[in-house]
Backbone as CSV, one residue per row, in Angstrom:
resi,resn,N_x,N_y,N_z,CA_x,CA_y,CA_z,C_x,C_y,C_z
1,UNK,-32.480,320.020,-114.310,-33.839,320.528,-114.132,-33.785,322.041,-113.905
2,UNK,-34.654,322.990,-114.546,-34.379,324.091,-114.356,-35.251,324.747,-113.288
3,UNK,-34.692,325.820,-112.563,-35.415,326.345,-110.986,-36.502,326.391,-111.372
4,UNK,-37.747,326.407,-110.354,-39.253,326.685,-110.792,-39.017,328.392,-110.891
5,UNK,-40.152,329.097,-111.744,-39.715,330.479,-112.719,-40.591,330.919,-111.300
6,UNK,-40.410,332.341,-110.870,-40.924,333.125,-109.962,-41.823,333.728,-110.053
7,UNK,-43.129,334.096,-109.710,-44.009,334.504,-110.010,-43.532,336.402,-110.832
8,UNK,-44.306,336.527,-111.796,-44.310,338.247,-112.443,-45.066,339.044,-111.147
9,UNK,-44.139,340.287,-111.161,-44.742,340.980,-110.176,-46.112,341.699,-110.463
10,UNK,-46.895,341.974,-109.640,-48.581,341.826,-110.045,-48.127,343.519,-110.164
11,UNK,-49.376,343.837,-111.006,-49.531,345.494,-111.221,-51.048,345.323,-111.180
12,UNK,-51.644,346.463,-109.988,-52.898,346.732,-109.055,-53.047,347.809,-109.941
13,UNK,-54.231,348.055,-109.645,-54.788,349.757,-109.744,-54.729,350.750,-109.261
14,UNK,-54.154,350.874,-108.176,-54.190,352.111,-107.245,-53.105,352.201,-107.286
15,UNK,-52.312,353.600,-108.483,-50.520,353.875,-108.089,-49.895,353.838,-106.903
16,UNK,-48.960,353.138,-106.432,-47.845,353.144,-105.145,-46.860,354.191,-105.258
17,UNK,-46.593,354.897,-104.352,-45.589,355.460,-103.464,-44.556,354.820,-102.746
18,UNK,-43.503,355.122,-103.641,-42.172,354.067,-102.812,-41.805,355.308,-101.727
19,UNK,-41.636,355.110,-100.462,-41.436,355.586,-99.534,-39.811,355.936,-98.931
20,UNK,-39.156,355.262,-99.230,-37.405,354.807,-98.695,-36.976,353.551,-99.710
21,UNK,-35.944,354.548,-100.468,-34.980,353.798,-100.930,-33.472,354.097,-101.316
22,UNK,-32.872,353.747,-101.845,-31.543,354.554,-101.784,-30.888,354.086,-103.314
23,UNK,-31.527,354.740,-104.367,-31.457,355.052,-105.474,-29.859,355.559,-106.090
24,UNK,-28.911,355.755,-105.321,-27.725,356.411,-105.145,-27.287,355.573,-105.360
25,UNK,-27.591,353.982,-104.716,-26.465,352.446,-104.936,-26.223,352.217,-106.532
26,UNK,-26.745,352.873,-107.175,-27.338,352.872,-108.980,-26.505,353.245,-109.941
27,UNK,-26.041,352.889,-110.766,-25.148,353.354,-112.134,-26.684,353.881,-113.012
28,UNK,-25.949,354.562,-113.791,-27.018,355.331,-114.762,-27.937,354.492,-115.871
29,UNK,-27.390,353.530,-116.424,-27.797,352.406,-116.668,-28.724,351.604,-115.887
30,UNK,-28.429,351.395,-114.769,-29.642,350.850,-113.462,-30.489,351.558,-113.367
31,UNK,-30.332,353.006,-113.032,-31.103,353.945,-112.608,-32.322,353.848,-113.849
32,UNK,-32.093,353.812,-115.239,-33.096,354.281,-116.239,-33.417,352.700,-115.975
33,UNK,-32.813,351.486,-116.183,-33.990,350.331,-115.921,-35.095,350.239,-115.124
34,UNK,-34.471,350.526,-113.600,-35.181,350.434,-112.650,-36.599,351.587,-112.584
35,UNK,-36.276,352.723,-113.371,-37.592,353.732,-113.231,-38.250,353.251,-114.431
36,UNK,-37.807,352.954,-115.253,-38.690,351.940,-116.480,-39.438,350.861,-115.872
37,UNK,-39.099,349.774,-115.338,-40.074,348.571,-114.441,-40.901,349.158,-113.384
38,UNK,-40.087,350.073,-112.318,-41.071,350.244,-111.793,-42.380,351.246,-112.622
39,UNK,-42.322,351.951,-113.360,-43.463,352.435,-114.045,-44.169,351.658,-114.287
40,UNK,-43.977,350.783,-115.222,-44.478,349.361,-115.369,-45.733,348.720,-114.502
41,UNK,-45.284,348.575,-113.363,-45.745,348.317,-112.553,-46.593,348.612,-111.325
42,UNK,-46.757,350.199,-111.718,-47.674,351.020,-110.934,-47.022,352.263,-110.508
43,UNK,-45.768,352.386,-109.887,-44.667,352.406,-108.853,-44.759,354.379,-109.304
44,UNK,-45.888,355.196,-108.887,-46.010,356.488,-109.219,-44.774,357.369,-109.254
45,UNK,-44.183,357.520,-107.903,-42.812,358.122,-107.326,-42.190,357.381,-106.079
46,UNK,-41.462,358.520,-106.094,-40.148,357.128,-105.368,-39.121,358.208,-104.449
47,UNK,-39.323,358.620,-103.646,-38.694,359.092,-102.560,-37.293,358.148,-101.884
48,UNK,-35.739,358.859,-102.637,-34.456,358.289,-102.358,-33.858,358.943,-100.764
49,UNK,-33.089,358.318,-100.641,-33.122,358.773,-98.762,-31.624,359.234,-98.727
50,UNK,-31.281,359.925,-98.061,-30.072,360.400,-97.821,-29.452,359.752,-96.859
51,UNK,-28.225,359.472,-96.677,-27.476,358.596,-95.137,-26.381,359.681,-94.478
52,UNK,-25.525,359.939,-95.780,-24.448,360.814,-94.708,-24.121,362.125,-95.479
53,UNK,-22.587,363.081,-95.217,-22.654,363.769,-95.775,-22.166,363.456,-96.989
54,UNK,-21.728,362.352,-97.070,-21.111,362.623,-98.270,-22.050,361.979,-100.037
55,UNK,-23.336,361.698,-98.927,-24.337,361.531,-100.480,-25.568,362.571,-100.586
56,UNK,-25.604,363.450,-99.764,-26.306,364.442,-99.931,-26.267,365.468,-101.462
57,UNK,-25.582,365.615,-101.720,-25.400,366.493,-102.780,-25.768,365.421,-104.079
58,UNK,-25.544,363.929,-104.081,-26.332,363.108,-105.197,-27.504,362.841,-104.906
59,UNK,-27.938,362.686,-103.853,-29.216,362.876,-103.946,-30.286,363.625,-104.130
60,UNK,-29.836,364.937,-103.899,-30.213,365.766,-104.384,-30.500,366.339,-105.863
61,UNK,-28.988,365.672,-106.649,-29.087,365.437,-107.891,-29.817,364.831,-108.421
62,UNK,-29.782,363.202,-108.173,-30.843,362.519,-108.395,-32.577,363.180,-108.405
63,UNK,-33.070,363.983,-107.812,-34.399,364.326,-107.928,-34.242,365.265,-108.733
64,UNK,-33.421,365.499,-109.869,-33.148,366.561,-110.721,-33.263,365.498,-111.871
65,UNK,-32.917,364.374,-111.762,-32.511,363.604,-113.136,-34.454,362.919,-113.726
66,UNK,-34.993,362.906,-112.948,-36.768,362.486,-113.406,-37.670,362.954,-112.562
67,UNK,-38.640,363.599,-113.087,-40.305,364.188,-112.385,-40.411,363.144,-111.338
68,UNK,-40.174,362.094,-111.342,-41.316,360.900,-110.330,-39.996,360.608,-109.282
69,UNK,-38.741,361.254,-108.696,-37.638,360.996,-108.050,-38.047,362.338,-107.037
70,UNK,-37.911,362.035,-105.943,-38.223,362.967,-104.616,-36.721,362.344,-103.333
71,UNK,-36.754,363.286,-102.856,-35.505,362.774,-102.257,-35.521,363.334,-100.568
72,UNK,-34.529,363.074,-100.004,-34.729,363.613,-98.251,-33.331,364.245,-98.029
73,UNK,-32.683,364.942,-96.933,-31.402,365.438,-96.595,-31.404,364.900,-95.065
74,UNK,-30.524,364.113,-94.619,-30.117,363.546,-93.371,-29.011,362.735,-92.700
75,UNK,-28.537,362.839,-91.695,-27.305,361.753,-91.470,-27.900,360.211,-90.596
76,UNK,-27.842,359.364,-91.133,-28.030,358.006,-90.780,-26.845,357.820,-89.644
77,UNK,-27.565,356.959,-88.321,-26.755,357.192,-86.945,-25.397,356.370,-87.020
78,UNK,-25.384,355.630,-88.283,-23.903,354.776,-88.929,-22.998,355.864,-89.179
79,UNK,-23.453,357.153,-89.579,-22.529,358.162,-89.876,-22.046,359.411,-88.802
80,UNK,-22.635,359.264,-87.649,-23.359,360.366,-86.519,-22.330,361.366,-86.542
81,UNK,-21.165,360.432,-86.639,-19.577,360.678,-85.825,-18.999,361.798,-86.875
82,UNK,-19.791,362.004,-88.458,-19.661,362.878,-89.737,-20.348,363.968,-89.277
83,UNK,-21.661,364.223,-88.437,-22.477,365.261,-88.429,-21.366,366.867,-87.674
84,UNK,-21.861,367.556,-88.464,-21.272,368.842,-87.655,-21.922,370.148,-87.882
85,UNK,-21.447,371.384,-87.820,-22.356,372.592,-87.882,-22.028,372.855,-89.465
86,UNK,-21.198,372.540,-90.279,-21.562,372.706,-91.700,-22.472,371.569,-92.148
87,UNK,-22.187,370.421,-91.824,-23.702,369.486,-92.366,-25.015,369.993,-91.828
88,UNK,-25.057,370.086,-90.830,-26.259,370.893,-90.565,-27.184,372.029,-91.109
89,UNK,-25.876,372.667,-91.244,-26.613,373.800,-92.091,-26.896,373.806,-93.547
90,UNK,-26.270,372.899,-94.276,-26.702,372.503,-95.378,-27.664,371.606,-95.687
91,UNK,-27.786,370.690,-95.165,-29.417,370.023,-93.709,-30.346,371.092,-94.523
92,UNK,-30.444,372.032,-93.560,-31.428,373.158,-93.116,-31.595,373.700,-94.489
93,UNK,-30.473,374.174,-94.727,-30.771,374.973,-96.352,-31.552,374.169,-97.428
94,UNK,-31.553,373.153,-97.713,-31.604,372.095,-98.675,-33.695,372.161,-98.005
95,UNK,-33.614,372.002,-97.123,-35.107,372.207,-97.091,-36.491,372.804,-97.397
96,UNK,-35.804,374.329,-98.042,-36.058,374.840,-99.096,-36.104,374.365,-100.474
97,UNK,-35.586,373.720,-100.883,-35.684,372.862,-102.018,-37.000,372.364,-101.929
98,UNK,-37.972,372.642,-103.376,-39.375,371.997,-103.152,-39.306,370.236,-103.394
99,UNK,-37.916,369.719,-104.603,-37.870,368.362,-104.274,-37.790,367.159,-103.148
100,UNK,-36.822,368.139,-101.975,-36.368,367.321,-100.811,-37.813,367.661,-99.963
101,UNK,-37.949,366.238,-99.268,-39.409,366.250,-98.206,-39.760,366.203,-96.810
102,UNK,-38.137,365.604,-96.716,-38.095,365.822,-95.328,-36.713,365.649,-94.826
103,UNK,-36.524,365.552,-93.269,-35.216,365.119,-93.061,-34.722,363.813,-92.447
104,UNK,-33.540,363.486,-92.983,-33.740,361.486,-92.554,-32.742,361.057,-93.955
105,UNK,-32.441,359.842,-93.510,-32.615,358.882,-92.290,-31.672,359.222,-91.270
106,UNK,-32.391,359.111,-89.944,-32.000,360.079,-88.815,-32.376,359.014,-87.965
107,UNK,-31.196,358.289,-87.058,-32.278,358.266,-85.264,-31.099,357.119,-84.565
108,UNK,-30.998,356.466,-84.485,-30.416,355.345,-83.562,-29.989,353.992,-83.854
109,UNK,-28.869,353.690,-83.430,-28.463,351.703,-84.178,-27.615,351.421,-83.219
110,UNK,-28.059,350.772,-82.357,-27.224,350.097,-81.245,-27.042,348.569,-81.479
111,UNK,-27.565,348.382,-83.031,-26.973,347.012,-83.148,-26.065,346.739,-83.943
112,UNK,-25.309,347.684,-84.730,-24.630,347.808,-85.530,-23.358,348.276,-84.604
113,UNK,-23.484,349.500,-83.971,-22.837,350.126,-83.004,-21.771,351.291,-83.851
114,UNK,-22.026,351.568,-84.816,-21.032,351.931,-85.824,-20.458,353.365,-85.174
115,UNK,-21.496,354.177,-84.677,-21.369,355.076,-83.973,-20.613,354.877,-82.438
116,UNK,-20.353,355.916,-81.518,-20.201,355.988,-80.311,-22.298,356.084,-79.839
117,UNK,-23.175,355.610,-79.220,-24.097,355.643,-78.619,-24.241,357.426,-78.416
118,UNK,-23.554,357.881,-77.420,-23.569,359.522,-77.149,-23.709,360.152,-78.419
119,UNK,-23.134,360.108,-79.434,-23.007,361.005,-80.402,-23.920,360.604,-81.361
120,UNK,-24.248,359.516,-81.503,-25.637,358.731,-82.102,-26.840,360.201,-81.514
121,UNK,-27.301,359.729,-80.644,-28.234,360.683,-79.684,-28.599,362.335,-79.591
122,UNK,-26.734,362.705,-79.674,-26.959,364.316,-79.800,-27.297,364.357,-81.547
123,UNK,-26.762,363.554,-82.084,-26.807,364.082,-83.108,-28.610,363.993,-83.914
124,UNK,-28.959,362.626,-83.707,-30.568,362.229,-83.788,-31.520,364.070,-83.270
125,UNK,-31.173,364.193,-82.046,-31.567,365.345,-81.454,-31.462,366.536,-82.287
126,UNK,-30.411,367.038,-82.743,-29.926,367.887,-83.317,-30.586,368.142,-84.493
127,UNK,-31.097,366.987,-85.268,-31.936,366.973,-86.454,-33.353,367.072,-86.304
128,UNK,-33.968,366.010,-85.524,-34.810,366.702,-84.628,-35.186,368.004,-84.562
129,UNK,-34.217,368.736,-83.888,-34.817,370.212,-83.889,-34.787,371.105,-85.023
130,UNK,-34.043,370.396,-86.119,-33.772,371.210,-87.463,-35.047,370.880,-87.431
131,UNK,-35.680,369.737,-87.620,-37.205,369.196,-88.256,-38.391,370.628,-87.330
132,UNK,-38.008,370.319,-86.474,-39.077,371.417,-85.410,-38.990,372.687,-85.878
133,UNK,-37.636,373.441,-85.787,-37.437,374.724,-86.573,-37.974,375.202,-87.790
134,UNK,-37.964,374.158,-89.077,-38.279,374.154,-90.251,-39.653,373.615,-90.774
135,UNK,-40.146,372.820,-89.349,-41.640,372.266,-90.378,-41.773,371.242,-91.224
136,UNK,-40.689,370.421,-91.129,-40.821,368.943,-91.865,-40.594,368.017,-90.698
137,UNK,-41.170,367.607,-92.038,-41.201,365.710,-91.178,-39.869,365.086,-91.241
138,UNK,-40.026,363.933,-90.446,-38.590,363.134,-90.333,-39.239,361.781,-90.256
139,UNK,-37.712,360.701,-91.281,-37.759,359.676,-91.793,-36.863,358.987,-90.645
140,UNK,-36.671,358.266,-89.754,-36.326,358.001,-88.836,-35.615,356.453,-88.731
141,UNK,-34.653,355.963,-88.378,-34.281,354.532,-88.330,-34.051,354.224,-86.542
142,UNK,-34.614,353.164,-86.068,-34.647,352.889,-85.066,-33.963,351.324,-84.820
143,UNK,-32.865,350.401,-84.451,-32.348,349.053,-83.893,-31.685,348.984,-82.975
144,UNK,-32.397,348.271,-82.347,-32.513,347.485,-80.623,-32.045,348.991,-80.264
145,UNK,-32.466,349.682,-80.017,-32.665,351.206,-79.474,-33.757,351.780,-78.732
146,UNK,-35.027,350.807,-78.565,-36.758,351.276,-78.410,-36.459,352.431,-77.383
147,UNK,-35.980,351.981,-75.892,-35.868,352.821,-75.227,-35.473,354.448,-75.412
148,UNK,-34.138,354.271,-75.784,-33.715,356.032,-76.063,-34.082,356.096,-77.180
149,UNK,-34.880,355.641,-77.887,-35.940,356.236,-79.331,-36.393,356.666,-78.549
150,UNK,-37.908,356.088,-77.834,-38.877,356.746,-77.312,-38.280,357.513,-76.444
151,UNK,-37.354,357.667,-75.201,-37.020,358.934,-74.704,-36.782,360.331,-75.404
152,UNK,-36.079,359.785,-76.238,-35.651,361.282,-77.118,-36.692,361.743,-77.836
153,UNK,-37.940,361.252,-78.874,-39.243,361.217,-78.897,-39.821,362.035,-78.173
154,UNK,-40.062,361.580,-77.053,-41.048,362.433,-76.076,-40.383,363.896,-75.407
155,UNK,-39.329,364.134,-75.953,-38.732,365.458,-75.900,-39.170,366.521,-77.194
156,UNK,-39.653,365.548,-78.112,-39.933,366.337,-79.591,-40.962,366.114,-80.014
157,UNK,-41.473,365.230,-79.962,-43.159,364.920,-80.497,-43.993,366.123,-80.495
158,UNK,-44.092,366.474,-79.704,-45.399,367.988,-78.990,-44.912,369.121,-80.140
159,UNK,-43.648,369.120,-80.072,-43.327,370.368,-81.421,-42.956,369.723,-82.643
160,UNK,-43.192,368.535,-83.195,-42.646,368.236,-84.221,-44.040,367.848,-85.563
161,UNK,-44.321,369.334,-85.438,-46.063,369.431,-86.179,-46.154,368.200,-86.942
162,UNK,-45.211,368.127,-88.011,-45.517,367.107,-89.361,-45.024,366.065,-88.806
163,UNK,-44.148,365.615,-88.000,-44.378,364.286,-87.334,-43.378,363.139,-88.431
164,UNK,-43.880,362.163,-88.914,-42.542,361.754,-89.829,-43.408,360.064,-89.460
165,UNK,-41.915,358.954,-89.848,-42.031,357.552,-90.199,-41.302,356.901,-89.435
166,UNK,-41.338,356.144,-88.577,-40.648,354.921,-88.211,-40.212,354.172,-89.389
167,UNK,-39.455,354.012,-89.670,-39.434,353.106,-91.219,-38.736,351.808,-91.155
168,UNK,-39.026,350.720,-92.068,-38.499,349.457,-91.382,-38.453,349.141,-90.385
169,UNK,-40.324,349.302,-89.565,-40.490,348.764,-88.533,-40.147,347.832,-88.036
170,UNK,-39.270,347.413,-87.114,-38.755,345.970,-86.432,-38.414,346.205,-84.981
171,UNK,-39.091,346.981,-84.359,-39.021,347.240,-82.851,-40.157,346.651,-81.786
172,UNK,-40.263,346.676,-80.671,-41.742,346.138,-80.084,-42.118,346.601,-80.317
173,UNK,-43.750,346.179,-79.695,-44.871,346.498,-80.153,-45.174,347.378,-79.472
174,UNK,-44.491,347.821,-78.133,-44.498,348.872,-76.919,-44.175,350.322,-77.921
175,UNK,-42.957,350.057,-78.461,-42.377,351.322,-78.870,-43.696,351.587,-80.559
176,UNK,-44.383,350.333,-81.162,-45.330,350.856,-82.320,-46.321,351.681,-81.622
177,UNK,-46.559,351.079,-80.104,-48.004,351.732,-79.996,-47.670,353.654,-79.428
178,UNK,-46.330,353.478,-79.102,-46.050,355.011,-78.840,-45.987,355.707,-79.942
179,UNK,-45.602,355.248,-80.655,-45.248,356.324,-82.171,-46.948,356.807,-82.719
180,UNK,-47.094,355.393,-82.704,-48.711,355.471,-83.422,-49.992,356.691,-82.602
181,UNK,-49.333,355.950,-81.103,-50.209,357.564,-80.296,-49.867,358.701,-80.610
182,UNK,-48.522,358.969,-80.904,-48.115,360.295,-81.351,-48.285,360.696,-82.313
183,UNK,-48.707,360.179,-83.194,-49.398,360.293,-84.779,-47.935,360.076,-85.677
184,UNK,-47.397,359.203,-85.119,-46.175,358.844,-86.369,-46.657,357.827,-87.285
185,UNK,-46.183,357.748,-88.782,-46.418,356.408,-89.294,-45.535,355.422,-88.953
186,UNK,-45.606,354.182,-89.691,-45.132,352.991,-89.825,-44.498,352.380,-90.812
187,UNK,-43.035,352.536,-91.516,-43.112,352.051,-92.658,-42.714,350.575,-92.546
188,UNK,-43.136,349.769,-93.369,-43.146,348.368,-93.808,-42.348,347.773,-94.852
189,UNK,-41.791,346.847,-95.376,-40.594,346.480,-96.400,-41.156,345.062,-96.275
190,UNK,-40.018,344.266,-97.299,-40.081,343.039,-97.759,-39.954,342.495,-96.314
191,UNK,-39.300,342.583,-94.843,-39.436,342.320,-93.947,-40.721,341.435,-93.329
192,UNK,-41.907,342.025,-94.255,-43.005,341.614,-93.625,-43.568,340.129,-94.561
193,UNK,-42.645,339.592,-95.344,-42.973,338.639,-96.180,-41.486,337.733,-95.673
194,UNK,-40.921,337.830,-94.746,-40.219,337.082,-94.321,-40.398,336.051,-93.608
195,UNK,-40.029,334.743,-93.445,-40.709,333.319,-92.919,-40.427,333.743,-91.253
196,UNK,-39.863,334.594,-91.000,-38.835,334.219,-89.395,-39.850,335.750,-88.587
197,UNK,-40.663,336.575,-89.637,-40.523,337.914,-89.066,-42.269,338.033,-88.709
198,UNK,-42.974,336.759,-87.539,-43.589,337.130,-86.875,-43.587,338.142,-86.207
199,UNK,-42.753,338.947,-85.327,-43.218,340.417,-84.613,-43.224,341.325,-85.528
200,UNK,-43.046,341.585,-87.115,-43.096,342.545,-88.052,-44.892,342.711,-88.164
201,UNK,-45.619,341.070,-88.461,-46.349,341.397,-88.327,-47.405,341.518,-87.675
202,UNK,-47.131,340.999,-86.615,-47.673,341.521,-85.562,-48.213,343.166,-85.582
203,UNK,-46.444,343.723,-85.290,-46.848,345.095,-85.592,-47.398,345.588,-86.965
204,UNK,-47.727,345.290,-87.455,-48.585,345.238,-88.631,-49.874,345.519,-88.765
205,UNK,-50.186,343.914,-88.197,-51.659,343.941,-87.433,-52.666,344.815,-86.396
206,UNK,-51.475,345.120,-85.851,-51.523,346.300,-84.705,-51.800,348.165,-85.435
207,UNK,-51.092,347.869,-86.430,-51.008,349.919,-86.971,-52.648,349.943,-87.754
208,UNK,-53.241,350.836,-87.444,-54.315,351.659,-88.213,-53.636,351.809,-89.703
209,UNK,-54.859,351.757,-90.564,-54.401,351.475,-92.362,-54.238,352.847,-92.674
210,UNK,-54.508,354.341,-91.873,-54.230,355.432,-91.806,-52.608,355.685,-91.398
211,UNK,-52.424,354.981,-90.669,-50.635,355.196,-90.714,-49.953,354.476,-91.184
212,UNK,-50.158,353.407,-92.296,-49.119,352.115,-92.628,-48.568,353.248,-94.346
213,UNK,-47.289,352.957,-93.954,-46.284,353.718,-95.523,-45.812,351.949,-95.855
214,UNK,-45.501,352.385,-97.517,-45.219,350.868,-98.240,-43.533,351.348,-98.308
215,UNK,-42.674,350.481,-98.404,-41.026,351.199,-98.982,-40.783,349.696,-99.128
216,UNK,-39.502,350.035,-100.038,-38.603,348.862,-99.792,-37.312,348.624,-99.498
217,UNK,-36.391,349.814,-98.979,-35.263,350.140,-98.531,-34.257,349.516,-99.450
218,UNK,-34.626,349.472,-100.657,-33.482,349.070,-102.146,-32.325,349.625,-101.508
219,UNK,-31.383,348.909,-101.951,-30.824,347.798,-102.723,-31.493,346.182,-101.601
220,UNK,-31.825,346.943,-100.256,-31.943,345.986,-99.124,-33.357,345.330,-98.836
221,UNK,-33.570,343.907,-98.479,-34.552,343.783,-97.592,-35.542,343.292,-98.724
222,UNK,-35.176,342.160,-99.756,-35.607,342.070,-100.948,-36.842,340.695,-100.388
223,UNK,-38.192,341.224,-100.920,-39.074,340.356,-100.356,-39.252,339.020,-101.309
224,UNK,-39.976,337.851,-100.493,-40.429,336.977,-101.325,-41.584,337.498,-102.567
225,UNK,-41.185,337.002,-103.446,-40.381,335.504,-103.885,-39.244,335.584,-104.563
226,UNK,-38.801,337.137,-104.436,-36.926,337.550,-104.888,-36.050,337.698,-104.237
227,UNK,-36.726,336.899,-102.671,-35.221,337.122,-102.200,-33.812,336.061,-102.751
228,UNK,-32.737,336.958,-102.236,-31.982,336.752,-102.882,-30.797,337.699,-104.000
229,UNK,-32.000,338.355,-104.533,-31.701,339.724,-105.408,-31.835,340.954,-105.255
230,UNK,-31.016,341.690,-105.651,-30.920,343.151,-105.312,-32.502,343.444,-104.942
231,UNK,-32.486,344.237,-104.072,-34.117,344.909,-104.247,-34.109,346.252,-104.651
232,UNK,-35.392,346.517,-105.457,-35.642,347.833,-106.170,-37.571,348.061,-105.487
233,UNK,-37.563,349.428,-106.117,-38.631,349.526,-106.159,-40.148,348.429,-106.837
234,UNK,-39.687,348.700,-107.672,-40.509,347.813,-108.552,-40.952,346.492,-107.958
235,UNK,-40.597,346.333,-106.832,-41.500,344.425,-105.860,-41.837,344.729,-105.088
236,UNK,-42.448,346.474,-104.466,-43.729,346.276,-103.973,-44.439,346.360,-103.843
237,UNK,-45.061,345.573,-104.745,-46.414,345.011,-104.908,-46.448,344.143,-104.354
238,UNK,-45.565,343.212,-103.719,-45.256,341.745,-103.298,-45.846,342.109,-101.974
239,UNK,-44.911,343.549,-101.496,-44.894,343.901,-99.454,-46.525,344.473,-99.924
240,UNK,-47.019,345.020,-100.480,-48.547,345.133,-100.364,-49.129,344.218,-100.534
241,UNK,-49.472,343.133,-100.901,-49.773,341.750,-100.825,-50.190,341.479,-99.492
242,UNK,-48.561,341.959,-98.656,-48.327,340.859,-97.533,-49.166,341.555,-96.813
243,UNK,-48.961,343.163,-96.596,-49.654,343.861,-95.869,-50.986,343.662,-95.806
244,UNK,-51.015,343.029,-96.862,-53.524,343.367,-97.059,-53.632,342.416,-96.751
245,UNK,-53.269,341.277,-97.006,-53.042,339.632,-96.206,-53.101,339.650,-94.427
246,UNK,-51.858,340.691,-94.034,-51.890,340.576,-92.892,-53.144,341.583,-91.813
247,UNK,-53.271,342.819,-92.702,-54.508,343.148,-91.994,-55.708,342.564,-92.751
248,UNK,-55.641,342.016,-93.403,-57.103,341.485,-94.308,-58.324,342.219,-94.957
249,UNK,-57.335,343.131,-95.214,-58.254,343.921,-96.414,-58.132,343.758,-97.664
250,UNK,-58.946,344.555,-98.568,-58.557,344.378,-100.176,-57.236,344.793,-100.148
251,UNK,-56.798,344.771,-101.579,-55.286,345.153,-101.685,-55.559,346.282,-102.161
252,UNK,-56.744,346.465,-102.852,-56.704,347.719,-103.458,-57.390,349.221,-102.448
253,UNK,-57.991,348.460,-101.267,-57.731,349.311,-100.390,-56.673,349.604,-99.697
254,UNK,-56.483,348.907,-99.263,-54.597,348.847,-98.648,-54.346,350.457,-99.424
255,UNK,-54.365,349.548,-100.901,-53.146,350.758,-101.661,-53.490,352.111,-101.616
256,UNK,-55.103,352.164,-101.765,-55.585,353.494,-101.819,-55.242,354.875,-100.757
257,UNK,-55.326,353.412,-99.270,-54.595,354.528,-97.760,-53.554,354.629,-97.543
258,UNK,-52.660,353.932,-98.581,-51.223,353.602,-97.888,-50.502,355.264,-99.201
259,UNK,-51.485,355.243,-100.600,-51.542,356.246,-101.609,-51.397,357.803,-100.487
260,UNK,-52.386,357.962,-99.759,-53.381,358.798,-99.483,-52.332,359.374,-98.119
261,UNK,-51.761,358.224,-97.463,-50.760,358.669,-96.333,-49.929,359.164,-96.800
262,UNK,-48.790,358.837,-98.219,-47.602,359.338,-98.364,-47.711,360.286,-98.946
263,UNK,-49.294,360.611,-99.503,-49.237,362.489,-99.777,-48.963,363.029,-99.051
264,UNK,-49.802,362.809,-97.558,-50.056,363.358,-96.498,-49.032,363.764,-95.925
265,UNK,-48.373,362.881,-95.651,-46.741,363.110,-94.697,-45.644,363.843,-95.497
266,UNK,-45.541,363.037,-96.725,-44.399,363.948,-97.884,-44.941,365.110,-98.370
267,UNK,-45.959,365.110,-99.129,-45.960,366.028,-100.403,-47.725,367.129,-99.617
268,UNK,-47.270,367.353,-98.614,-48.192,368.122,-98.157,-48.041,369.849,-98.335
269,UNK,-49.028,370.455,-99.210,-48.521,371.517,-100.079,-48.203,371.505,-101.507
270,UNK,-48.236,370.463,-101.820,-46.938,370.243,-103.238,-48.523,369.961,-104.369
């Protein structure tokens, strides 16, 4: 008997903004499929995320290789123990670049532990103040960390004009409603179409449709009804689904504010 066939991914009217993904996991061959479907499918641009030092300089490339590829410069807290005063400053420089939008993925993982905790922290900080110095926003990763998130937070918020994303929200609802007071967004993933991931949406339910960002953290975090398979850009339409479902709006409103935020935060000026 052959598997039941999976539903075709829906294509809306209101172009999407992929928010976080990591376009770098990609052979060149992938890369031209994947910006082919997602076109397809609505999928306007697509903001690739940087992790450590040693993919900064392709990612950067990458927003050289197609118009609709936008990219970020940052060390992910898996790498903390890499950060130093030459990454930094190439950090900083790269921000000048009108492709790169902000800085990230940047912030804390105490569940992974990959880092030493201390050096996790200075280093989160450290970027931080590049963000304050320079005037961009920051793309931020936060697990089982809420606490010294929000501590270190409330050291930078007040100067951190453009403010930035929680992304792959999965923290309490204590630490959503702080970000959200501070005027941070929220980003959302296939996470929120997961059978087990009541507190996703919860916090969901909880964020104003003025701060909710759509992403799908490709290759990772592949929503129903593909899980299972690599994730790309191109399925979400699926996590907007879930999202307009879970606050209960149209979808095509959803898309229009969720459109309207990732100008706002990324491409402000541009």
């Amino acid at each position: 008997m052959s598997k039941k066939k999976r539903r075709e991914i829906p294509h809306f009217d209101t172009p999407i903004i992929e928010t976080h993904c990591h376009l770098d996991y990609l052979d060149e061959e992938q890369l031209a499929s994947t910006l082919a479907k997602s076109a397809e499918v609505g999928i306007e641009r697509i903001i690739t995320i940087a992790v450590s030092p040693g993919n900064l300089d392709r990612i950067r490339a990458l927003t050289r290789q197609a118009p609709n590829i936008w990219g970020t410069q940052g060390v992910h807290p898996h790498e903390a123990e890499s950060y130093n005063p030459e990454v930094d400053t190439v950090i900083r420089q790269r921000m000048a670049d009108e492709r790169i939008l902000a800085i990230g993925e940047i912030g804390l993982d105490y569940y992974y532990d990959h880092a030493d905790r201390s050096v996790q922290r200075s280093v989160f900080e450290q970027q931080l103040q590049a963000a304050v110095d320079l005037n961009m926003p920051v793309v931020i990763h936060t697990r089982d960390a809420d606490k010294d998130t929000r501590d270190i937070l409330q050291n930078f918020s007040g100067t951190l004009s453009r403010k930035g994303v929680i992304h792959s929200f999965t923290s309490g609802l204590a630490l959503a409603e702080y970000c959200l007071a501070e005027g941070f967004m929220l980003g959302f993933n296939g996470i929120t179409t997961f059978n087990q991931a009541d507190n996703v949406r919860e916090v969901v339910a909880a964020t104003p449709l003025q701060q909710i960002l759509l992403e799908t953290d490709a290759p990772y975090l592949t929503p129903a009804p593909y899980r299972g398979k690599p994730n790309s850009p191109y399925y979400l339409p699926f996590i907007a689904e879930k999202v307009a479902q879970v606050k209960q709006v149209d979808i095509e409103d959803l898309l229009r504010q969720a459109y309207q935020n990732s100008l706002a935060l990324f491409f402000e000026g541009q």
